[in-house]
Backbone atoms as SQL, in Angstrom:
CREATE TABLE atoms (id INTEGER PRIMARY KEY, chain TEXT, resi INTEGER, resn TEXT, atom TEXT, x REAL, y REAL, z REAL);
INSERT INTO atoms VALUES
  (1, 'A', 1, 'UNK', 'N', 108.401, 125.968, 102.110),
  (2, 'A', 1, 'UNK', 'CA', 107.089, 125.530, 102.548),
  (3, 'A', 1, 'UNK', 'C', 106.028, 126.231, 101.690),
  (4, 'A', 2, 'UNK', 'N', 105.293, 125.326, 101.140),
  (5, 'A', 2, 'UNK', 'CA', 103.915, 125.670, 100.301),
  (6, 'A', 2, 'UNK', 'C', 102.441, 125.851, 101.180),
  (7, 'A', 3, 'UNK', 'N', 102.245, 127.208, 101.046),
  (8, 'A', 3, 'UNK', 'CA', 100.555, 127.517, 101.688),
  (9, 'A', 3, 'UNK', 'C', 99.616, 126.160, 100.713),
  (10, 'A', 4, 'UNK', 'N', 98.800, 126.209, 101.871),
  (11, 'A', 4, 'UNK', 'CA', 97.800, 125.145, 101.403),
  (12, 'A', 4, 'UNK', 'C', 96.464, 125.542, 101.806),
  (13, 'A', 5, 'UNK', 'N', 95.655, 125.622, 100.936),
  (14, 'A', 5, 'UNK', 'CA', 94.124, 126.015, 101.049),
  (15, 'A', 5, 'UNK', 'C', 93.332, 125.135, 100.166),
  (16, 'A', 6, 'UNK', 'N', 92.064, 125.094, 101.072),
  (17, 'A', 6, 'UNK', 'CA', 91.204, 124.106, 100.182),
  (18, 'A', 6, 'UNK', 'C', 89.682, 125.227, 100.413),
  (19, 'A', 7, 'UNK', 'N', 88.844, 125.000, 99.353),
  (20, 'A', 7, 'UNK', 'CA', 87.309, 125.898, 99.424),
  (21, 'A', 7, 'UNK', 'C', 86.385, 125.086, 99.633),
  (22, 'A', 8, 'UNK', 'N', 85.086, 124.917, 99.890),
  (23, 'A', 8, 'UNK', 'CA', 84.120, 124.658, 99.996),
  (24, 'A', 8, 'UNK', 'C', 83.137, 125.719, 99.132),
  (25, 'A', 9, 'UNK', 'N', 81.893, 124.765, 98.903),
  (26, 'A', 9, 'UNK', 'CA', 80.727, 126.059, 98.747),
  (27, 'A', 9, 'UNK', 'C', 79.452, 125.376, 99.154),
  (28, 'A', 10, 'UNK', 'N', 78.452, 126.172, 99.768),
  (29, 'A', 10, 'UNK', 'CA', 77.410, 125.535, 100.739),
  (30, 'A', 10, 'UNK', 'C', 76.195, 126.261, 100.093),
  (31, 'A', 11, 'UNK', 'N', 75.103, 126.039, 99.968),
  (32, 'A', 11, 'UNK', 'CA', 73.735, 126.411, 99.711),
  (33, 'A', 11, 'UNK', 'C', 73.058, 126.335, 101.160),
  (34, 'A', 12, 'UNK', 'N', 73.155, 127.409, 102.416),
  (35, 'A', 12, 'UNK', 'CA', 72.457, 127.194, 103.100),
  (36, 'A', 12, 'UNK', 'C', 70.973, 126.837, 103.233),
  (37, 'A', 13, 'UNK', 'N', 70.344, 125.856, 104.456),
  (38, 'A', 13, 'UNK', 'CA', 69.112, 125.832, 104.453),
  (39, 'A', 13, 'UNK', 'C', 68.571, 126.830, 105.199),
  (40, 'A', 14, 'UNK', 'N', 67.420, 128.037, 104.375),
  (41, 'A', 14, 'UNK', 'CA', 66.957, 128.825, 105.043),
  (42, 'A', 14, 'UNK', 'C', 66.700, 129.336, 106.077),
  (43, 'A', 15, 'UNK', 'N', 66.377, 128.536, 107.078),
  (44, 'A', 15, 'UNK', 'CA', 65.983, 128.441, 108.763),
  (45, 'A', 15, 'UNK', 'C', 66.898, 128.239, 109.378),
  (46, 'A', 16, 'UNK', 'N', 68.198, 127.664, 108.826),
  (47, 'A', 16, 'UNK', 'CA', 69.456, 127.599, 109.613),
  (48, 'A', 16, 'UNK', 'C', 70.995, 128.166, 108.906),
  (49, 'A', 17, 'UNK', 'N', 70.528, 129.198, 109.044),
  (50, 'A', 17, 'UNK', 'CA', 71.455, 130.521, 108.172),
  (51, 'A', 17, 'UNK', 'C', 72.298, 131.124, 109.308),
  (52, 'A', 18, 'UNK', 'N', 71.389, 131.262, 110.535),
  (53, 'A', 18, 'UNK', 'CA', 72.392, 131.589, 112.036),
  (54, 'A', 18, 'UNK', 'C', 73.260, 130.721, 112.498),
  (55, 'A', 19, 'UNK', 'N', 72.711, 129.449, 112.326),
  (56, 'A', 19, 'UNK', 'CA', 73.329, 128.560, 113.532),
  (57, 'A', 19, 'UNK', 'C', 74.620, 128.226, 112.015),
  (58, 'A', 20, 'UNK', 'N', 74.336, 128.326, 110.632),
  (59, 'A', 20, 'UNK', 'CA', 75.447, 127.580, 109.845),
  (60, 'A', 20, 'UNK', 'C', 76.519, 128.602, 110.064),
  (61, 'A', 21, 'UNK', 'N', 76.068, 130.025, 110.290),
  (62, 'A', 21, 'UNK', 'CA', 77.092, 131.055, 110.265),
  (63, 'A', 21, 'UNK', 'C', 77.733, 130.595, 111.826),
  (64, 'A', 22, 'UNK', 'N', 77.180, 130.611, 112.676),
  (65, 'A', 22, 'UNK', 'CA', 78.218, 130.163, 114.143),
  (66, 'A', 22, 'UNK', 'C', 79.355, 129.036, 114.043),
  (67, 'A', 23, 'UNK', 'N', 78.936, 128.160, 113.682),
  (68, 'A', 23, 'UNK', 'CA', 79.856, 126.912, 113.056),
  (69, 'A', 23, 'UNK', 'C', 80.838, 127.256, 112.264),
  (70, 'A', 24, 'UNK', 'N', 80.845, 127.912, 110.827),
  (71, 'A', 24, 'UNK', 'CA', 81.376, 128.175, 109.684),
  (72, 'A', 24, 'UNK', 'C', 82.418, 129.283, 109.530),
  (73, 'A', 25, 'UNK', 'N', 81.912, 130.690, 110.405),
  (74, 'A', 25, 'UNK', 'CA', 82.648, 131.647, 110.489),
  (75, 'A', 25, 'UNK', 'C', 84.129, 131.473, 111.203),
  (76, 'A', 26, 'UNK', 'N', 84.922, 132.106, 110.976),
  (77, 'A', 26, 'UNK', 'CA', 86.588, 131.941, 111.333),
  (78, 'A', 26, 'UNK', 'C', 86.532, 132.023, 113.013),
  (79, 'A', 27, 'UNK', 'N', 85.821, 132.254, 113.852),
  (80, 'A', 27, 'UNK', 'CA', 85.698, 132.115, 115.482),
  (81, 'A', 27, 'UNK', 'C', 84.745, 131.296, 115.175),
  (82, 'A', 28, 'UNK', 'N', 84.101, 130.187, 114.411),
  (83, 'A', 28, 'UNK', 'CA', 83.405, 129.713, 114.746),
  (84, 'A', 28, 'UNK', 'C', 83.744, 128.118, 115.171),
  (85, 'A', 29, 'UNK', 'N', 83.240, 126.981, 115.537),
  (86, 'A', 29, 'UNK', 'CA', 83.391, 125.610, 115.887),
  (87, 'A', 29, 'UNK', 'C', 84.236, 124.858, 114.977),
  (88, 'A', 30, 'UNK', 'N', 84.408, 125.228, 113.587),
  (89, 'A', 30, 'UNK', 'CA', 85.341, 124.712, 112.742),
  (90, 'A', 30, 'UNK', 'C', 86.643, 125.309, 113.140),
  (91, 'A', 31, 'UNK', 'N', 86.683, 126.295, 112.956),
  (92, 'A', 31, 'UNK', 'CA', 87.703, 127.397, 113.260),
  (93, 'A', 31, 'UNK', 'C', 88.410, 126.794, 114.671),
  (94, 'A', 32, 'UNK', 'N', 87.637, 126.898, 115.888),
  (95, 'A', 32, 'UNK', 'CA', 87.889, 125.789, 116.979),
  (96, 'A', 32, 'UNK', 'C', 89.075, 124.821, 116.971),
  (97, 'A', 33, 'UNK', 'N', 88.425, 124.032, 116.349),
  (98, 'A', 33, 'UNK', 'CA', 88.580, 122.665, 115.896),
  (99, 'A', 33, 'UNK', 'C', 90.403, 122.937, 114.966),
  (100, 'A', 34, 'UNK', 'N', 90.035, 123.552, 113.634),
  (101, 'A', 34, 'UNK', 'CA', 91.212, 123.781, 113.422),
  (102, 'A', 34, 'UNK', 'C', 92.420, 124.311, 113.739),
  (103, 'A', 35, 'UNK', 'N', 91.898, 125.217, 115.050),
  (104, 'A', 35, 'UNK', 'CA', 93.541, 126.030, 115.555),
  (105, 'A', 35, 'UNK', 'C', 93.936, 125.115, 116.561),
  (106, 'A', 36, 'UNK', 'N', 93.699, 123.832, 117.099),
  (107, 'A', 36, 'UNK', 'CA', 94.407, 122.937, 117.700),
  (108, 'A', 36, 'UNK', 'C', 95.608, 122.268, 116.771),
  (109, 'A', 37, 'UNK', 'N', 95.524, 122.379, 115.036),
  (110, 'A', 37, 'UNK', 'CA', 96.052, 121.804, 114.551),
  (111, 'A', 37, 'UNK', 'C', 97.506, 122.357, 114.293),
  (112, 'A', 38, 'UNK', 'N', 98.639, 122.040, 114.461),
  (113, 'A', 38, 'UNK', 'CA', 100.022, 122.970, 114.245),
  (114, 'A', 38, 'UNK', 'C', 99.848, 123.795, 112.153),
  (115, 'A', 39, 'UNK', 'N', 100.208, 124.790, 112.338),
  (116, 'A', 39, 'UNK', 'CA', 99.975, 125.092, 110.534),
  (117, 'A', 39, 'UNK', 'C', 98.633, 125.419, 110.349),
  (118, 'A', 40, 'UNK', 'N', 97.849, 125.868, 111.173),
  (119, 'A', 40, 'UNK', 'CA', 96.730, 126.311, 110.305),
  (120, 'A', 40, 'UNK', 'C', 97.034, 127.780, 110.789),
  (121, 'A', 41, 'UNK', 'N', 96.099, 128.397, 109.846),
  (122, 'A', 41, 'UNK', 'CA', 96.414, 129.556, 109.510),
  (123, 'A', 41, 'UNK', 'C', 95.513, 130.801, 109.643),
  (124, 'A', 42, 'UNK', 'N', 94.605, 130.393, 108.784),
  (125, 'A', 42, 'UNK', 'CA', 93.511, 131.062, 109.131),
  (126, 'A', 42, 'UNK', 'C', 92.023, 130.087, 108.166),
  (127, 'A', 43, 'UNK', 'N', 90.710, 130.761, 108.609),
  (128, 'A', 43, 'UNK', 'CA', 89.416, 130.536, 108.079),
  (129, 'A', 43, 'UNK', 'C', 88.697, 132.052, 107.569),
  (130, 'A', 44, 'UNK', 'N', 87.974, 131.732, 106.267),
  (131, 'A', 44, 'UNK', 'CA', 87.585, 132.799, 106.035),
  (132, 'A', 44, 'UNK', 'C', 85.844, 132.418, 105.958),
  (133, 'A', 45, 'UNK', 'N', 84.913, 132.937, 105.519),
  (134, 'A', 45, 'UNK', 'CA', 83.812, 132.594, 105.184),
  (135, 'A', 45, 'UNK', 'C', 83.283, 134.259, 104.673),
  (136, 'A', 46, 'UNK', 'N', 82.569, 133.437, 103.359),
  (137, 'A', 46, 'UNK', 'CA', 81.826, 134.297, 102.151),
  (138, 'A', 46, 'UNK', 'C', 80.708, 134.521, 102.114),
  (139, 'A', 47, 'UNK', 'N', 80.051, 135.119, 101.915),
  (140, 'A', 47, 'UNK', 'CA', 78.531, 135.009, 101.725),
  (141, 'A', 47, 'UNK', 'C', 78.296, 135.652, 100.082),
  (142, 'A', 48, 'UNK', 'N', 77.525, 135.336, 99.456),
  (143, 'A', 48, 'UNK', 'CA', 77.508, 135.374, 98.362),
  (144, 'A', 48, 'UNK', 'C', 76.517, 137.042, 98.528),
  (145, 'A', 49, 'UNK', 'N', 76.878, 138.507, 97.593),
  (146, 'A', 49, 'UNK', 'CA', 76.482, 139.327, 97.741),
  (147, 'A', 49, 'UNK', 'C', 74.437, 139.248, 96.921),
  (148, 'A', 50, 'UNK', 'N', 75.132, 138.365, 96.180),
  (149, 'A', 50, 'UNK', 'CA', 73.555, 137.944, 95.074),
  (150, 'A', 50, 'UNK', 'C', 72.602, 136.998, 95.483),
  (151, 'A', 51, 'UNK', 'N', 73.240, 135.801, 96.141),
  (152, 'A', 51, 'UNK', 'CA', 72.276, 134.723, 96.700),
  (153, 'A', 51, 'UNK', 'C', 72.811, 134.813, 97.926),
  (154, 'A', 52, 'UNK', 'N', 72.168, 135.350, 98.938),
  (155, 'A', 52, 'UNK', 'CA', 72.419, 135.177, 100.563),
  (156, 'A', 52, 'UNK', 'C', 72.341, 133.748, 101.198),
  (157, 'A', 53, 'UNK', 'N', 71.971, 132.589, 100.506),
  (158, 'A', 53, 'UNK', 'CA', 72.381, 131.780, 101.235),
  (159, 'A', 53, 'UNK', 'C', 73.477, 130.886, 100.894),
  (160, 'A', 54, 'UNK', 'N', 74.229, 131.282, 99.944),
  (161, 'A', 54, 'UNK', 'CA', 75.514, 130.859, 99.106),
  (162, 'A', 54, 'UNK', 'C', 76.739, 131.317, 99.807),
  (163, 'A', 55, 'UNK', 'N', 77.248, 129.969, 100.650),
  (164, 'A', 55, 'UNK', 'CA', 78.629, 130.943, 101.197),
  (165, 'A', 55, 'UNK', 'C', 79.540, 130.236, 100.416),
  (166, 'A', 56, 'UNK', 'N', 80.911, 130.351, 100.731),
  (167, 'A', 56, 'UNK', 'CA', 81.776, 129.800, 100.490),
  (168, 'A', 56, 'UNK', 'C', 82.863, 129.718, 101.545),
  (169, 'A', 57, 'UNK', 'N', 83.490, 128.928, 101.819),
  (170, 'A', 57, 'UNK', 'CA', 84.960, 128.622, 102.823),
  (171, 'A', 57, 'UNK', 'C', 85.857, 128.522, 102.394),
  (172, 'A', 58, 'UNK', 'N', 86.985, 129.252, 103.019),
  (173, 'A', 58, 'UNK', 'CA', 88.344, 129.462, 102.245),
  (174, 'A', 58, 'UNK', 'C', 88.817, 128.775, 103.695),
  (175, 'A', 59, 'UNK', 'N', 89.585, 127.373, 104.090),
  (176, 'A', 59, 'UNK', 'CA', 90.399, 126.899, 104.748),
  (177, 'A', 59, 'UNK', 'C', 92.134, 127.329, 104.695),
  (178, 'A', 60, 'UNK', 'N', 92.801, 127.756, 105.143),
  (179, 'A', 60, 'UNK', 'CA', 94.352, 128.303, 104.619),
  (180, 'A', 60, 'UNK', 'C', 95.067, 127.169, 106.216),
  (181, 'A', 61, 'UNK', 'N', 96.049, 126.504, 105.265),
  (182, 'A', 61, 'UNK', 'CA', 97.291, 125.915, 106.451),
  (183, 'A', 61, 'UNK', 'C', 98.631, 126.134, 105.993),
  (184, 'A', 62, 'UNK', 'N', 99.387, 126.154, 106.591),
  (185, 'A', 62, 'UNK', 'CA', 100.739, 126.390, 106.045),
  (186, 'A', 62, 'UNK', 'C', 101.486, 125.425, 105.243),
  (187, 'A', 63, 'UNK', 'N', 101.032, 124.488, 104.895),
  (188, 'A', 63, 'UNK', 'CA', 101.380, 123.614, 103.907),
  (189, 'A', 63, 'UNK', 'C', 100.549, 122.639, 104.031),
  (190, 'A', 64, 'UNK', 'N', 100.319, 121.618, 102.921),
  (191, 'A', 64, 'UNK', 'CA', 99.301, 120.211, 102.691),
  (192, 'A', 64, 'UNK', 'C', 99.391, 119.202, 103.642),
  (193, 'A', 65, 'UNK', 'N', 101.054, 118.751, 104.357),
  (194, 'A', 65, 'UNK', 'CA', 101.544, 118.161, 105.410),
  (195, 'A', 65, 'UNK', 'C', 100.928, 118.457, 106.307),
  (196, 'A', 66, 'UNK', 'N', 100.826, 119.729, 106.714),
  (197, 'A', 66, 'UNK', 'CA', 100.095, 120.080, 108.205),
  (198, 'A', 66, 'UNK', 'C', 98.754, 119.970, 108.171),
  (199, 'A', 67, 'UNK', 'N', 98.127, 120.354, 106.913),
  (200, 'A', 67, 'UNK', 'CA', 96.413, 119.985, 107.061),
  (201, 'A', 67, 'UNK', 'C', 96.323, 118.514, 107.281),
  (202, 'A', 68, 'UNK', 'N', 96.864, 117.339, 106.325),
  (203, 'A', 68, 'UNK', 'CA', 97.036, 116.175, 106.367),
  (204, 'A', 68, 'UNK', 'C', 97.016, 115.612, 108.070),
  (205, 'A', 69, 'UNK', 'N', 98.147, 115.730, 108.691),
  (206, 'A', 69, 'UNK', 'CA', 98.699, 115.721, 109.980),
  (207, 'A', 69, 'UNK', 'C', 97.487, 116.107, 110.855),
  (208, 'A', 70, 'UNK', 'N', 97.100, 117.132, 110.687),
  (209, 'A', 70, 'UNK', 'CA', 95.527, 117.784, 111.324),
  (210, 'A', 70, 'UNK', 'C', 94.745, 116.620, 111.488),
  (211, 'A', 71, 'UNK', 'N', 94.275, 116.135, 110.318),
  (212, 'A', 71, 'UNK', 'CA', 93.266, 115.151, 109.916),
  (213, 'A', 71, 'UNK', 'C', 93.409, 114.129, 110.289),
  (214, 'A', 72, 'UNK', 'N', 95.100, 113.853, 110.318),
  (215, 'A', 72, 'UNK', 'CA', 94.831, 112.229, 110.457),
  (216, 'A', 72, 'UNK', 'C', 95.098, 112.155, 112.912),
  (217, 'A', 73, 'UNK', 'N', 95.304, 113.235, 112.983),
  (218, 'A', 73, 'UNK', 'CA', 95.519, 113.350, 114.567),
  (219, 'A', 73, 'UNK', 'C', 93.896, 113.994, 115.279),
  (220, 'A', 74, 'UNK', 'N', 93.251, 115.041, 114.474),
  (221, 'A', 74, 'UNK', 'CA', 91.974, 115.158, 115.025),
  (222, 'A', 74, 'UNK', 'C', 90.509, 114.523, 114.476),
  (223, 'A', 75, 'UNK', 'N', 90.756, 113.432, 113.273),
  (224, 'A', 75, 'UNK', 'CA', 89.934, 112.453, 112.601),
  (225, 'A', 75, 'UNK', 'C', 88.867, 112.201, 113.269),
  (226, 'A', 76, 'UNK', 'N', 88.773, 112.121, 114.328),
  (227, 'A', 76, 'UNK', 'CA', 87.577, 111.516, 115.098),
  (228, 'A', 76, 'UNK', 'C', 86.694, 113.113, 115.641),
  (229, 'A', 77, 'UNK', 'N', 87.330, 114.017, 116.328),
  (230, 'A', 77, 'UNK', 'CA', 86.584, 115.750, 116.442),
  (231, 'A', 77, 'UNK', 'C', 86.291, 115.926, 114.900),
  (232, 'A', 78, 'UNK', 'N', 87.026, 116.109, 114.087),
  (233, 'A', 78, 'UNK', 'CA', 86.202, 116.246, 112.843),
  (234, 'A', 78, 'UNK', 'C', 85.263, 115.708, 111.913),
  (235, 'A', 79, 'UNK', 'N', 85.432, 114.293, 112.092),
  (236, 'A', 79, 'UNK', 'CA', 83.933, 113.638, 111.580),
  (237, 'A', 79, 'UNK', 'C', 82.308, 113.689, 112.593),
  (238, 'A', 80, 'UNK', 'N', 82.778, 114.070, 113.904),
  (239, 'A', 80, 'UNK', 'CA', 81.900, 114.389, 115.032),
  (240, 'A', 80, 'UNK', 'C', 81.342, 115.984, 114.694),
  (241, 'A', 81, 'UNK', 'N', 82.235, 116.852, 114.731),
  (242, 'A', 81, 'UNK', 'CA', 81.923, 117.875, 114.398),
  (243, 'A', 81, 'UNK', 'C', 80.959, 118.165, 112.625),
  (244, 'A', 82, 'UNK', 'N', 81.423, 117.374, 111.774),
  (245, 'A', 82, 'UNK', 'CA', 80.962, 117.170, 110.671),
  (246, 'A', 82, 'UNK', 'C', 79.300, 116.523, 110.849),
  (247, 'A', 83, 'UNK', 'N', 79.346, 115.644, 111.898),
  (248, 'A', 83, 'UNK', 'CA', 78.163, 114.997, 111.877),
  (249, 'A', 83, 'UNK', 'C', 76.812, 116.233, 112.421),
  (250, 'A', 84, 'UNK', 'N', 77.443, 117.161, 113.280),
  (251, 'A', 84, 'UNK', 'CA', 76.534, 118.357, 113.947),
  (252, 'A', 84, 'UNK', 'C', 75.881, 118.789, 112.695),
  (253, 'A', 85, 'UNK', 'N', 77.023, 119.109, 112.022),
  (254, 'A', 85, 'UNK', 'CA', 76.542, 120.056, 111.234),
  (255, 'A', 85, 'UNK', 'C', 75.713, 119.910, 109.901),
  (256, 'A', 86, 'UNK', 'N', 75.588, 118.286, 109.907),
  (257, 'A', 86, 'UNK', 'CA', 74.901, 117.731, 108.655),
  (258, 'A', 86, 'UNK', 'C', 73.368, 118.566, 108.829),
  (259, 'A', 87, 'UNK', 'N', 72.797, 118.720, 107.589),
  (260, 'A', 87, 'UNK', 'CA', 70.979, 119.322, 107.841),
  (261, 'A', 87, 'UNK', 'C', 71.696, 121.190, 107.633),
  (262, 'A', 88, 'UNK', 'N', 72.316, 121.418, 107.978),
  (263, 'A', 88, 'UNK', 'CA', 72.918, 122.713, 107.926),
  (264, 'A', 88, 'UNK', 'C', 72.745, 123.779, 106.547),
  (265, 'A', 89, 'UNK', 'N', 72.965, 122.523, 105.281),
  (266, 'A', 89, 'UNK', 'CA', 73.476, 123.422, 104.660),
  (267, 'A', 89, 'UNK', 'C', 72.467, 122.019, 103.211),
  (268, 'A', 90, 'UNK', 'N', 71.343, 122.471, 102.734),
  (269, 'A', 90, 'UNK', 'CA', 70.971, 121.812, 101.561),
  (270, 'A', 90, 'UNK', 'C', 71.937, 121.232, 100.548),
  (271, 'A', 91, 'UNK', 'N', 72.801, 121.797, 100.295),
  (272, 'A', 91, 'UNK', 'CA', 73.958, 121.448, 99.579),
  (273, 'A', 91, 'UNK', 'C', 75.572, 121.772, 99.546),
  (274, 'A', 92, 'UNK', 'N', 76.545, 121.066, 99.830),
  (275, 'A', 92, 'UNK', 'CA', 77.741, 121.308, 99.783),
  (276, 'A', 92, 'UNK', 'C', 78.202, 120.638, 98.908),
  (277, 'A', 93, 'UNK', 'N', 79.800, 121.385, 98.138),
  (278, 'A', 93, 'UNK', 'CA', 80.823, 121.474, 97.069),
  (279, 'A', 93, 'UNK', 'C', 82.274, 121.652, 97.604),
  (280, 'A', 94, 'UNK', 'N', 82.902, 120.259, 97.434),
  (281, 'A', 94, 'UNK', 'CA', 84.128, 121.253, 97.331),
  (282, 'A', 94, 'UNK', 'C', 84.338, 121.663, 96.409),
  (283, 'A', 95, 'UNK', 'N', 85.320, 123.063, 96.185),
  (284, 'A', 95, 'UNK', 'CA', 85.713, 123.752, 95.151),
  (285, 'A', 95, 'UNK', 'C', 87.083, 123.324, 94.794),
  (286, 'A', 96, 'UNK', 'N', 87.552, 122.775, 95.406),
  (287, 'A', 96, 'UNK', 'CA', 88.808, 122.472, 95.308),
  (288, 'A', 96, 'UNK', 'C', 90.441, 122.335, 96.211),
  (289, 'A', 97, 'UNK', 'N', 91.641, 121.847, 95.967),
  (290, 'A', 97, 'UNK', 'CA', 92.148, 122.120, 97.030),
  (291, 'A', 97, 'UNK', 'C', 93.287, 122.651, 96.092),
  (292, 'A', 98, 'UNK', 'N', 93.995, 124.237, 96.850),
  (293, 'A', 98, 'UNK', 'CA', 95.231, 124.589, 95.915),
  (294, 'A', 98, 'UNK', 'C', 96.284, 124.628, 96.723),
  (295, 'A', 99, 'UNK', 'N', 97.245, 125.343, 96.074),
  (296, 'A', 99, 'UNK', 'CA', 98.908, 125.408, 96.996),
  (297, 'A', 99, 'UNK', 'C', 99.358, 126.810, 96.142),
  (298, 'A', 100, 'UNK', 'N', 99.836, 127.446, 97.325),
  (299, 'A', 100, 'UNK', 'CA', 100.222, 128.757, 96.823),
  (300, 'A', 100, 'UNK', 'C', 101.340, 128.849, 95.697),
  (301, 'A', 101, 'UNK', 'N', 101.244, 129.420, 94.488),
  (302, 'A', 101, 'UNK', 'CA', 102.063, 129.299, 93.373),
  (303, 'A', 101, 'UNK', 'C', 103.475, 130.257, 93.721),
  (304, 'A', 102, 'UNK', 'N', 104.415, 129.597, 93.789),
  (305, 'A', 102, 'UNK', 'CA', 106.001, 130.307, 93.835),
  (306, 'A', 102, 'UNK', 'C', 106.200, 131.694, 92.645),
  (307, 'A', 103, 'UNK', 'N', 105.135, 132.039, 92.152),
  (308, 'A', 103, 'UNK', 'CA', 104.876, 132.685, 91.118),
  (309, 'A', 103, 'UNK', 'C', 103.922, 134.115, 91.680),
  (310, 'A', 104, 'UNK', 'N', 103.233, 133.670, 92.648),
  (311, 'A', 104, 'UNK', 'CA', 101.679, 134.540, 92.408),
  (312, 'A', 104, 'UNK', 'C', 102.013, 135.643, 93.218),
  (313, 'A', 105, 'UNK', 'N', 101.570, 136.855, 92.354),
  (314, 'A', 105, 'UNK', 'CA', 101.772, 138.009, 92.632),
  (315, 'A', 105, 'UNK', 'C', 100.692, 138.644, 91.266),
  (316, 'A', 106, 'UNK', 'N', 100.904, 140.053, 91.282),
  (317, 'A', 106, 'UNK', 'CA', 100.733, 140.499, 89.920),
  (318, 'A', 106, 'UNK', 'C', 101.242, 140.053, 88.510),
  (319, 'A', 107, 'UNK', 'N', 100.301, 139.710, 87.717),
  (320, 'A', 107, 'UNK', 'CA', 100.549, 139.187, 85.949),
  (321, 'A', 107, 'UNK', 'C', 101.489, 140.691, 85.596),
  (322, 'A', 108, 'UNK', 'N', 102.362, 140.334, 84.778),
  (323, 'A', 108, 'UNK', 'CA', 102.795, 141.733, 84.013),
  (324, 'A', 108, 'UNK', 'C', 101.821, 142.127, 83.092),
  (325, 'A', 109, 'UNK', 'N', 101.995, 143.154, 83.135),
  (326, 'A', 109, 'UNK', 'CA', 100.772, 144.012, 81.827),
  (327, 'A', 109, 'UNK', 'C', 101.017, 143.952, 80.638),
  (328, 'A', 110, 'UNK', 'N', 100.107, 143.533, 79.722),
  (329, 'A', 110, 'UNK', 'CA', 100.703, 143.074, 78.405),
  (330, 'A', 110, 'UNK', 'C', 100.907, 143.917, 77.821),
  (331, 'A', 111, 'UNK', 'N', 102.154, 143.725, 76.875),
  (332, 'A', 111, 'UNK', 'CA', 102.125, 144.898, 76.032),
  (333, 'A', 111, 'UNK', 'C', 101.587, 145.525, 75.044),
  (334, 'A', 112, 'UNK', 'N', 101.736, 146.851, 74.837),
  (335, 'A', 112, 'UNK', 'CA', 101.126, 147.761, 74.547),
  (336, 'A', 112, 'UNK', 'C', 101.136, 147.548, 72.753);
């Protein structure tokens, strides 16, 4: 079984920097939403140390199947929940979606 994570990145809107953090954070309404799903794993959320209203979301499920499965069984809470949160955030990105490499650990150190 392959970990599966996908990122986001958000440009919060100024005035709603509290209410995006309640939603967004790993106890927050997403977070919610996702631990009904079998395979999820965890939520992280970033805040950017340079631009404070720059977060980012790290989603983690235990494989692509189970996020999939998530989506296509809670489809309707998550486009509802999605709809709250529109106005939230001036701009969103996904960053991408990965799968944990059968590889990833430490690079060897090149030689000398």
């Amino acid at each position: 079984m392959t970990g599966f994570t996908y990122l986001w990145e958000y440009q919060v809107a100024p005035d709603r920097q509290e209410e995006f953090e309640s939603h967004y954070r790993p106890d927050g309404t997403w977070g919610a939403l996702f631990s009904q799903g079998e395979g999820y794993v965890e939520t992280l959320l970033l805040r950017d140390a340079s631009t404070p209203l720059r977060y980012v979301t790290i989603d983690r499920w235990r494989s692509e199947a189970s996020y999939r499965a998530f989506r296509a069984q809670f489809g309707r809470q998550y486009d509802e929940l999605d709809q709250l949160c529109e106005g939230l955030a001036t701009r969103e990105s996904p960053l991408g979606e990965f799968v944990e490499s059968a590889s990833a650990g430490p690079s060897p150190a090149p030689a000398a």
